[in-house]
Steps between C-alpha positions, in 0.01 A plus 500: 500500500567248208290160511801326566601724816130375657517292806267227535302458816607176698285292749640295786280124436528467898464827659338711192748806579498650166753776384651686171781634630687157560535175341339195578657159535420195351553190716687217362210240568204611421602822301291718648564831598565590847621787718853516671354418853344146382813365255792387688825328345462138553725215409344273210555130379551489129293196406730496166829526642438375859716832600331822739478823359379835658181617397239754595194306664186697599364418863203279412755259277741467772209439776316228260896314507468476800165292546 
């Protein structure tokens, strides 16, 4: 196996499931990785444009929204 053909372990920040065989997901407000269980697609203001765009949003971002 070629350096390049290595996969890089991945922790979940919120449930610390870690795996090699997937890819972790980076969540659009904090940009930390998460697994697919604690991102969900969320809708998203645009400060710059004032328009909503889809994003991926790990579980603790979209809880702390809503406080």
């Amino acid at each position: 196996m070629s350096h390049s053909d290595e996969k890089s372990l991945w922790i979940c920040h919120i449930c610390d499931y870690k795996s090699s065989a997937t890819e972790g997901q980076a969540c659009s407000e904090c940009f930390k990785i998460a697994c697919r269980e604690h991102l969900v697609v969320a809708t998203v203001r645009n400060q710059d444009s004032g328009l909503y765009e889809l994003k991926q949003v790990c579980a603790e971002c979209q809880f702390r929204k809503q406080l």
